[in-house]
N, CA, C and O atoms as CSV, one atom per row, in Angstrom:
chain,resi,resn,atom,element,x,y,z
A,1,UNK,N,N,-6.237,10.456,-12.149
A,1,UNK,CA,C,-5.989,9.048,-11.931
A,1,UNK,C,C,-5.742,8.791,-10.447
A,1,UNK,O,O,-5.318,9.753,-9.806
A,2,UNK,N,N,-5.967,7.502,-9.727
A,2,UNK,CA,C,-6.148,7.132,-8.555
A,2,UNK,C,C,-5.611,5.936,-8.383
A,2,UNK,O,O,-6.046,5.002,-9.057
A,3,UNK,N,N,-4.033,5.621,-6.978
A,3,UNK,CA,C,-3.320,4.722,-7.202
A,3,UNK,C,C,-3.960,4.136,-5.815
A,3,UNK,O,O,-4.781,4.587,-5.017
A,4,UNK,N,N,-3.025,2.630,-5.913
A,4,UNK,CA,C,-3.916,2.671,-4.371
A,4,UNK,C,C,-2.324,2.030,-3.257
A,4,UNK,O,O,-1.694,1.045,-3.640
A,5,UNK,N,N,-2.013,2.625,-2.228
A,5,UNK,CA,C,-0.384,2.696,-1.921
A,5,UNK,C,C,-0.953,1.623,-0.535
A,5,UNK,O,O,-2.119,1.683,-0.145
A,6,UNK,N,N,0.010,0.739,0.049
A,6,UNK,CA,C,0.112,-0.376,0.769
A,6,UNK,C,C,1.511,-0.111,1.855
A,6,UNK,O,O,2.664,0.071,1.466
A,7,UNK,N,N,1.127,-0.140,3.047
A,7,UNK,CA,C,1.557,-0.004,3.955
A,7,UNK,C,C,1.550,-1.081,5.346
A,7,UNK,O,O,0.615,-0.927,6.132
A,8,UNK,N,N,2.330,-1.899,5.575
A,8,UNK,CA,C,2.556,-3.254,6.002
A,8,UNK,C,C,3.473,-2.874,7.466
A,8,UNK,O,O,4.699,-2.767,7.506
A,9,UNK,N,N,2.570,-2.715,8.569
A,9,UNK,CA,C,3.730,-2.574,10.227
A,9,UNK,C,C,4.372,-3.278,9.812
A,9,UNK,O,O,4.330,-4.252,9.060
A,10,UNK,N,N,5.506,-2.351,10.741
A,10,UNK,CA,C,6.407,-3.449,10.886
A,10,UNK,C,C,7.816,-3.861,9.699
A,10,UNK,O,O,8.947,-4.226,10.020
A,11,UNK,N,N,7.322,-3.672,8.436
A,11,UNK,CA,C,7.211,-4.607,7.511
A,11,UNK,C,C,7.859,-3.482,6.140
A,11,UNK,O,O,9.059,-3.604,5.893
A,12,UNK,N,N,7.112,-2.525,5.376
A,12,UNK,CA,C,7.405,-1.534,5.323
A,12,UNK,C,C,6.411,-0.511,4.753
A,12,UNK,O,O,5.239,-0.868,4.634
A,13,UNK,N,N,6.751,0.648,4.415
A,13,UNK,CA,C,6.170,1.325,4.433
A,13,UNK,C,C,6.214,2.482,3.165
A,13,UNK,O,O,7.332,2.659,2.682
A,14,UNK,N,N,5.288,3.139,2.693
A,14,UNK,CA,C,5.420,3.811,1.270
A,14,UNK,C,C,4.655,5.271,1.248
A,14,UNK,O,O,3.495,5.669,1.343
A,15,UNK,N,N,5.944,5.832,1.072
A,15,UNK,CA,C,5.440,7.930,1.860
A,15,UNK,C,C,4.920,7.789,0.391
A,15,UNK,O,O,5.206,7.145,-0.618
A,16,UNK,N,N,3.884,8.853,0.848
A,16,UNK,CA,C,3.704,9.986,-0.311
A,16,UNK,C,C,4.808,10.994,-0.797
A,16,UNK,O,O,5.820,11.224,-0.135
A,17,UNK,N,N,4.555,11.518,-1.892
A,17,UNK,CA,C,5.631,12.246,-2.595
A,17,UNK,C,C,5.418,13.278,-3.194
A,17,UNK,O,O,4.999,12.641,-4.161
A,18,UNK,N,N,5.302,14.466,-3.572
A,18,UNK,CA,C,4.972,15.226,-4.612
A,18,UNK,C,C,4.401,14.737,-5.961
A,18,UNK,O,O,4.985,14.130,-6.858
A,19,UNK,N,N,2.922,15.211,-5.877
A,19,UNK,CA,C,2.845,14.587,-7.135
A,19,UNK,C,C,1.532,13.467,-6.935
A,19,UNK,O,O,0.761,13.162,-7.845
A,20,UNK,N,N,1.466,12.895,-5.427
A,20,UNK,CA,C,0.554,11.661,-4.873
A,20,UNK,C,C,-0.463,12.830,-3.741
A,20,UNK,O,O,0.180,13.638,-3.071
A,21,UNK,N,N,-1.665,12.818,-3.650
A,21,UNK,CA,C,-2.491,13.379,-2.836
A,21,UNK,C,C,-3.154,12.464,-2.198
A,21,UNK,O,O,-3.992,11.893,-2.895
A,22,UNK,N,N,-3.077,12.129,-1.140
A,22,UNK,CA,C,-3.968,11.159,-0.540
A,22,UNK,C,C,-5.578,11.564,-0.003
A,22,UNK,O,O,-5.984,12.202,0.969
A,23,UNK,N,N,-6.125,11.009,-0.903
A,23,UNK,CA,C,-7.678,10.880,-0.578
A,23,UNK,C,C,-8.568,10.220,0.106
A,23,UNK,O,O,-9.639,10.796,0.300
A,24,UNK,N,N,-8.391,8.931,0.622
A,24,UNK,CA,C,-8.758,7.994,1.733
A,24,UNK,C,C,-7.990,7.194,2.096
A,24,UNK,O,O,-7.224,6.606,1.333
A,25,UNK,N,N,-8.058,6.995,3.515
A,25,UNK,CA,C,-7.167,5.871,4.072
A,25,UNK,C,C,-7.438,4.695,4.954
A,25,UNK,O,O,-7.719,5.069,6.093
A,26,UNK,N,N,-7.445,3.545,4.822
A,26,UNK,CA,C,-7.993,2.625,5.545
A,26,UNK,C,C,-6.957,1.660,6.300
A,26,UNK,O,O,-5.730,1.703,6.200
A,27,UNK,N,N,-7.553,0.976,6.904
A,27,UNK,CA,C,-6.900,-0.118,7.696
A,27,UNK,C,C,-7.461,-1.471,7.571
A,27,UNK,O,O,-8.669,-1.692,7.662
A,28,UNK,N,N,-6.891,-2.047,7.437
A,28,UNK,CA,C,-6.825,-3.578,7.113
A,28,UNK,C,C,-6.709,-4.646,8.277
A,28,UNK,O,O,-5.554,-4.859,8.645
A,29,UNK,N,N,-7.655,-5.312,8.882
A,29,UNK,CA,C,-7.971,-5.613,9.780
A,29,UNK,C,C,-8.484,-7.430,9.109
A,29,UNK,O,O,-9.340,-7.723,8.274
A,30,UNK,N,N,-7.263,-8.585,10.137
A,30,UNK,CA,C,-7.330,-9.713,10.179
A,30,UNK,C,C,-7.520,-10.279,11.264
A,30,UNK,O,O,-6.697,-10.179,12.174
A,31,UNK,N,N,-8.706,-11.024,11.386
A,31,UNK,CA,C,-9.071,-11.592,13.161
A,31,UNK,C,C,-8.395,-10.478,13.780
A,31,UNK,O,O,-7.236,-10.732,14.107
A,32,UNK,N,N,-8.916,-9.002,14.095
A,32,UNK,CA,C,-9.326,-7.921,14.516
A,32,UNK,C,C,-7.534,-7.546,14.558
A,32,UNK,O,O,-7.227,-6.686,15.384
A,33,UNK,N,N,-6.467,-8.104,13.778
A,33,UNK,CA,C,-5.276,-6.972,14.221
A,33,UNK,C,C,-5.256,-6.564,13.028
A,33,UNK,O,O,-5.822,-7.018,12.033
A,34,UNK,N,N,-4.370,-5.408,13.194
A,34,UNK,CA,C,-3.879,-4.326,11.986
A,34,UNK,C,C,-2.880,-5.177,11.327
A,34,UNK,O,O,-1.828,-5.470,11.896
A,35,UNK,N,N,-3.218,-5.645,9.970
A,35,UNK,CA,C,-2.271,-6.019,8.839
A,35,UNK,C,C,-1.847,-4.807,8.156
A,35,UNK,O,O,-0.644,-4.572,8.268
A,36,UNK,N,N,-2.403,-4.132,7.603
A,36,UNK,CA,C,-1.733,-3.237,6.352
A,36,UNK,C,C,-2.623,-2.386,6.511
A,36,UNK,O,O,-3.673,-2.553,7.131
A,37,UNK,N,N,-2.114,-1.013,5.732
A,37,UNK,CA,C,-2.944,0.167,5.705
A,37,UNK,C,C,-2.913,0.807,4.058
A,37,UNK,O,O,-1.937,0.727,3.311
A,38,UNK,N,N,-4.007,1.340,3.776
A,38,UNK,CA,C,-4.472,1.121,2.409
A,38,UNK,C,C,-4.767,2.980,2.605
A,38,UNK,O,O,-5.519,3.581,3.372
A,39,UNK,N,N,-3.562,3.612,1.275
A,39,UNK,CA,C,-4.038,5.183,0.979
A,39,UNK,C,C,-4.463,5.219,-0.808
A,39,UNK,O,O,-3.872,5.212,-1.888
A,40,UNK,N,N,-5.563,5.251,-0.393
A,40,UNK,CA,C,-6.049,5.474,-1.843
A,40,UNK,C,C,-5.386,6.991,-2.409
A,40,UNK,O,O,-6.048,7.798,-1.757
A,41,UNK,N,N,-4.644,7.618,-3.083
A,41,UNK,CA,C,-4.085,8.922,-3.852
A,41,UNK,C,C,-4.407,9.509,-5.304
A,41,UNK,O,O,-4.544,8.820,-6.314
A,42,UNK,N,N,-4.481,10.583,-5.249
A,42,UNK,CA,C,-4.621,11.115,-6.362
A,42,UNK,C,C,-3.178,11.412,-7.203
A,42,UNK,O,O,-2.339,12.132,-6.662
A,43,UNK,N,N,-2.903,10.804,-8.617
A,43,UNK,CA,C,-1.903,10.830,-8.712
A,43,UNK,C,C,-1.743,12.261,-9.760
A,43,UNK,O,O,-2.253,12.171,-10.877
A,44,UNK,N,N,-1.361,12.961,-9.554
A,44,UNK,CA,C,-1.108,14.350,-10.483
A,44,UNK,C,C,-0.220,14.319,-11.828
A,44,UNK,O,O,-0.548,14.913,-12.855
A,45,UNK,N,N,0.806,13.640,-11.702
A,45,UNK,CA,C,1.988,13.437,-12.587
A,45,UNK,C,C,2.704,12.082,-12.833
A,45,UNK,O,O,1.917,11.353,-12.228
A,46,UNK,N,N,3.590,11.314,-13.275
A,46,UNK,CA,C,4.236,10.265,-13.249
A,46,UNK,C,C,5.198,10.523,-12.104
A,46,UNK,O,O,5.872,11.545,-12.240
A,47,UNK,N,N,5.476,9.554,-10.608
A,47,UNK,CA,C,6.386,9.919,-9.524
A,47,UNK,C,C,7.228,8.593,-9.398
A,47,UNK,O,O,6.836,7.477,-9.741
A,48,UNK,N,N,8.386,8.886,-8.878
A,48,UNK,CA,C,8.961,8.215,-8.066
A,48,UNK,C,C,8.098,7.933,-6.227
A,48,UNK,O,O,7.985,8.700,-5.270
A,49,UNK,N,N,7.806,6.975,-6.368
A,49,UNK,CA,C,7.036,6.370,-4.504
A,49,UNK,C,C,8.411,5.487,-4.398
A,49,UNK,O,O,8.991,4.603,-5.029
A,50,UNK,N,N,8.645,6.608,-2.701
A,50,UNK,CA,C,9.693,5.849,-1.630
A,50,UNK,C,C,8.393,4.637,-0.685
A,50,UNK,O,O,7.316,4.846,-0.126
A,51,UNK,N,N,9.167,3.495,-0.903
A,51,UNK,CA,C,9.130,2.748,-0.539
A,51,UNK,C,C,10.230,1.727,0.509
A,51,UNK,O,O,10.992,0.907,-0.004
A,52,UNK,N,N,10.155,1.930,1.918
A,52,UNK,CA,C,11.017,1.728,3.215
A,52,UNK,C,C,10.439,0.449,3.713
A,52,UNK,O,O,9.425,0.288,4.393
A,53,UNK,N,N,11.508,-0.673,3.117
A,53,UNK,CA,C,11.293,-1.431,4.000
A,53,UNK,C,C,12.413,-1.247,5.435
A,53,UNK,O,O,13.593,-0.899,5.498
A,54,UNK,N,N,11.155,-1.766,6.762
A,54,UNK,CA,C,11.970,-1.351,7.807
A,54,UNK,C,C,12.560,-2.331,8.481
A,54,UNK,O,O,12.599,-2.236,9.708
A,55,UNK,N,N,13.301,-3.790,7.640
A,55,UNK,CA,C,14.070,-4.209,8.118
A,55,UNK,C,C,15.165,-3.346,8.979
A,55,UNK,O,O,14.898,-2.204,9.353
A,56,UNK,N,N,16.634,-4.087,9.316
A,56,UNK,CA,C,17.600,-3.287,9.799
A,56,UNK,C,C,18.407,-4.348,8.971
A,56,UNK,O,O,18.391,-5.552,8.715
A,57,UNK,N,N,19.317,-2.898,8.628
A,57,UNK,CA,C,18.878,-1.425,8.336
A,57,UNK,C,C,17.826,-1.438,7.320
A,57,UNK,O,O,17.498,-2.372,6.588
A,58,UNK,N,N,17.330,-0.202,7.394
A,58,UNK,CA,C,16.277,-0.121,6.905
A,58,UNK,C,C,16.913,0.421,5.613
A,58,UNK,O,O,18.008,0.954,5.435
A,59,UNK,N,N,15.525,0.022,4.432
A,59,UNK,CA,C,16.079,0.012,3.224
A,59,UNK,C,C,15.327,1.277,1.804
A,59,UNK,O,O,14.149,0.997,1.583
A,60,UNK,N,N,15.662,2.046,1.255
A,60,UNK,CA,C,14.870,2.391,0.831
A,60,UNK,C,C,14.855,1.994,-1.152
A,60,UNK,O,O,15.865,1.943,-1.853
A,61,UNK,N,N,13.441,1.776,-1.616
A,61,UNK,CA,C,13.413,1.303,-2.699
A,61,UNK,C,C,12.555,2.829,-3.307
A,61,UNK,O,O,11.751,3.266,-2.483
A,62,UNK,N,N,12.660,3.654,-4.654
A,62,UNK,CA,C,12.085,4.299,-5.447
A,62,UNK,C,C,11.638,3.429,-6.710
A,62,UNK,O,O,12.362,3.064,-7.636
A,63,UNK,N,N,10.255,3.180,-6.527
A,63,UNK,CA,C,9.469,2.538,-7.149
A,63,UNK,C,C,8.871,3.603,-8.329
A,63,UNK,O,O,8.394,4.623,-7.831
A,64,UNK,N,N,8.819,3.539,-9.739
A,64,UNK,CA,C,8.302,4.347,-10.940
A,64,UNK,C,C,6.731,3.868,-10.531
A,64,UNK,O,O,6.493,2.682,-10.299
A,65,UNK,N,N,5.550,5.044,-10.458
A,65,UNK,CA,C,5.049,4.702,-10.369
A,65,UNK,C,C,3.880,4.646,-11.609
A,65,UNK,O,O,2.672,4.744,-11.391
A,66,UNK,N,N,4.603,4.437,-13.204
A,66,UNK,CA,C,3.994,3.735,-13.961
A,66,UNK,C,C,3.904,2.241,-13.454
A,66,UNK,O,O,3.133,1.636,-14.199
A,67,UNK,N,N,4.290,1.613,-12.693
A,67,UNK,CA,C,4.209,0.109,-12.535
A,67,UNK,C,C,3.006,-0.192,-11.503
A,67,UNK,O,O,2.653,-1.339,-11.229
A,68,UNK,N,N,2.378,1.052,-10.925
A,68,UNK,CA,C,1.426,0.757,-10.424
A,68,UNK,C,C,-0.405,0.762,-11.353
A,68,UNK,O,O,-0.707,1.200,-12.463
A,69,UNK,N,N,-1.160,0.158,-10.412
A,69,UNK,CA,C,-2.367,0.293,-11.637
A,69,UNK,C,C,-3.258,0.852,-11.173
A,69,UNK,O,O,-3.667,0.698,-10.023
A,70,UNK,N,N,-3.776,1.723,-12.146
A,70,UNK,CA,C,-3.885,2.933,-12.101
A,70,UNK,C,C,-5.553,3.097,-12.752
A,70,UNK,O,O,-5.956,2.610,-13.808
A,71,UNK,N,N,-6.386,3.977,-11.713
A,71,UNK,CA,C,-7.954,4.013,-11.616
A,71,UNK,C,C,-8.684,5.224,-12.389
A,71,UNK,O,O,-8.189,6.326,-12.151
A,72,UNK,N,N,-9.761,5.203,-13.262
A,72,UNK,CA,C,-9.891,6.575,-13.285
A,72,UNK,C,C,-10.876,7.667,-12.318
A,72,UNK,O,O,-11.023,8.886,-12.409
A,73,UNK,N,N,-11.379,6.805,-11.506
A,73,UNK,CA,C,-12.492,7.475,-10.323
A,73,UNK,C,C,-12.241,6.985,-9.194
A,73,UNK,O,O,-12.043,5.771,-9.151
A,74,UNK,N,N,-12.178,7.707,-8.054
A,74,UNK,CA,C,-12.025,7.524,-6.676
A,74,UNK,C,C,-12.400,5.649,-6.728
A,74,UNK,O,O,-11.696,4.639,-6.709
A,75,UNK,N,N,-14.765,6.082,-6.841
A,75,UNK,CA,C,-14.797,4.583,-6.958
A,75,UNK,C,C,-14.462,3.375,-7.429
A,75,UNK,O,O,-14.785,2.326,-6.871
A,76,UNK,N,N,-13.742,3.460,-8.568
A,76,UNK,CA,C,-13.417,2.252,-9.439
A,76,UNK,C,C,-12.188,1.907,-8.191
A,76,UNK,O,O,-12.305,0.741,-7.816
A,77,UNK,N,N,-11.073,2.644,-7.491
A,77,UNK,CA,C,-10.372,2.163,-7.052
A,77,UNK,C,C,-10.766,2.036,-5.612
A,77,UNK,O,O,-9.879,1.478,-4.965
A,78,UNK,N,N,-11.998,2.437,-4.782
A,78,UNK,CA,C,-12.809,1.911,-3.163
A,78,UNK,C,C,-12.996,0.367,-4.191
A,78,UNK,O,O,-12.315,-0.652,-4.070
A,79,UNK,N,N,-13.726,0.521,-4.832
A,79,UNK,CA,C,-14.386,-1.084,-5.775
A,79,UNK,C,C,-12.868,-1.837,-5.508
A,79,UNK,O,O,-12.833,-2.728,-4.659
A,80,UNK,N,N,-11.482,-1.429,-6.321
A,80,UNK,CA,C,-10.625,-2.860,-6.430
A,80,UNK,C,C,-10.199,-3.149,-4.941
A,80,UNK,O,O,-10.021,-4.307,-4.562
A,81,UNK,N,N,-10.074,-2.289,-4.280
A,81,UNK,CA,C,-9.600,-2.212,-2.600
A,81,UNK,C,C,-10.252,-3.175,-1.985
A,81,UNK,O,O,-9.628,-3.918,-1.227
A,82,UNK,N,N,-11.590,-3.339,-2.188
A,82,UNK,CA,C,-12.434,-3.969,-1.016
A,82,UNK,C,C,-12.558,-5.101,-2.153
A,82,UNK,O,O,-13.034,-6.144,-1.706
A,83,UNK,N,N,-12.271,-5.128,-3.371
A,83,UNK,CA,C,-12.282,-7.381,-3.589
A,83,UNK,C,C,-11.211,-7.754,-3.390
A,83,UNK,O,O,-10.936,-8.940,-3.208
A,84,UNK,N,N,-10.132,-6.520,-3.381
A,84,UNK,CA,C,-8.766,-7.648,-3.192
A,84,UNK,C,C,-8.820,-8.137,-1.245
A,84,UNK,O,O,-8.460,-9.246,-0.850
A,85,UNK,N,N,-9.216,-7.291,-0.540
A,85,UNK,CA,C,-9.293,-7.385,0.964
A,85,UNK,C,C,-10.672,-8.316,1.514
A,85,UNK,O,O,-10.975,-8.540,2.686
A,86,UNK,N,N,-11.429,-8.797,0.195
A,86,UNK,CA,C,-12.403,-9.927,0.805
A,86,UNK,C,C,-11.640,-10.928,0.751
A,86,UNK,O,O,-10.495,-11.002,0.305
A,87,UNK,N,N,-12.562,-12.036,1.407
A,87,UNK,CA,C,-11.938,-13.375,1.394
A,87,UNK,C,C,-12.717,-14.351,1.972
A,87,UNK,O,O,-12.393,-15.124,2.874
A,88,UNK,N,N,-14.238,-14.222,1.128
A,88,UNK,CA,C,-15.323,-15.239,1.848
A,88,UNK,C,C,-15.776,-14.721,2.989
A,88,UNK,O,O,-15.998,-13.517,3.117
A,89,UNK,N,N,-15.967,-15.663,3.995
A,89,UNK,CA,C,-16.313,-15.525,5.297
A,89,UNK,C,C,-15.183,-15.635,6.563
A,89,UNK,O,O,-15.454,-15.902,7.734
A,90,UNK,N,N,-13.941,-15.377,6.038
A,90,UNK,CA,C,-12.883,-15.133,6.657
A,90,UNK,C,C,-13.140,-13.469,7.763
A,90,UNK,O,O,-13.961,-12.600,7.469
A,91,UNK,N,N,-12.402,-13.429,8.734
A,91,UNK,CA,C,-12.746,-12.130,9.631
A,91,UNK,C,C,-11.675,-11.548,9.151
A,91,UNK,O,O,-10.588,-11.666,9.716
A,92,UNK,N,N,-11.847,-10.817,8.003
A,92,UNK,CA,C,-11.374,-9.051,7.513
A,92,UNK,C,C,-12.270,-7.883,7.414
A,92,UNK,O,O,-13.492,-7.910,7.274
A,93,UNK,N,N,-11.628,-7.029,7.491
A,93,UNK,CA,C,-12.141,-5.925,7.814
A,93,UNK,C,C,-11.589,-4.869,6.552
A,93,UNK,O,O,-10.511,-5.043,5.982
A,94,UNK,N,N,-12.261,-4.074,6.327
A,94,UNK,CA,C,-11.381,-2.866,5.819
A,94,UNK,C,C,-12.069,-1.687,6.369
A,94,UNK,O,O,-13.074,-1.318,5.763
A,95,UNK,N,N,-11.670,-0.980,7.498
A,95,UNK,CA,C,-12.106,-0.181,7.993
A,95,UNK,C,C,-11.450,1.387,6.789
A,95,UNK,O,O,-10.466,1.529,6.064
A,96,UNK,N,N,-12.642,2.265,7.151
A,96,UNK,CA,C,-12.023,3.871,6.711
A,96,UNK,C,C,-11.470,4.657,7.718
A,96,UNK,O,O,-11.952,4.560,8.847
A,97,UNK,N,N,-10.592,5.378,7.521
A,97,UNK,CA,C,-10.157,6.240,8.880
A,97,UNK,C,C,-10.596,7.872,8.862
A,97,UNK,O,O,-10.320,8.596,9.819
């Protein structure tokens, strides 16, 4: 199974964990700045994902990650990545890294 984890400068941020393998990673690109960064993972087991928002102080949330939704092929989850990051003829990007 294949989750897809969201990462926001600034803003906050969500490690991998035992259990999450990251398989591609992209960047998210609005009128050419970096909004968010997109790790597509392989999920091995049911995990706890730390999730830091980096207000001050910075905060940390353990998110179950049954609440995330969950792919059964790499592609099915490149496919939901790139309709949720369209938006017409708006200037986004989803670059691969």
């Amino acid at each position: 199974m294949y989750v897809i984890l969201t990462s926001k400068p600034g803003r906050f941020r969500t490690e991998l964990v035992d259990g999450l393998r990251p398989v591609e990673t992209y960047d998210y690109l609005f009128c050419g700045q970096k909004k968010a960064e997109f790790t597509i993972a392989e999920l091995d087991r049911e995990v706890r994902l730390r999730v830091i928002d980096e207000a001050e102080p910075p905060l940390l949330n353990e998110v179950p990650s049954k609440f995330l939704e969950k792919f059964a092929t790499l592609e099915a989850a490149v496919r939901e990545l790139r309709h949720l990051t369209a938006f017409g003829s708006m200037d986004a990007v989803l670059r691969k890294r």
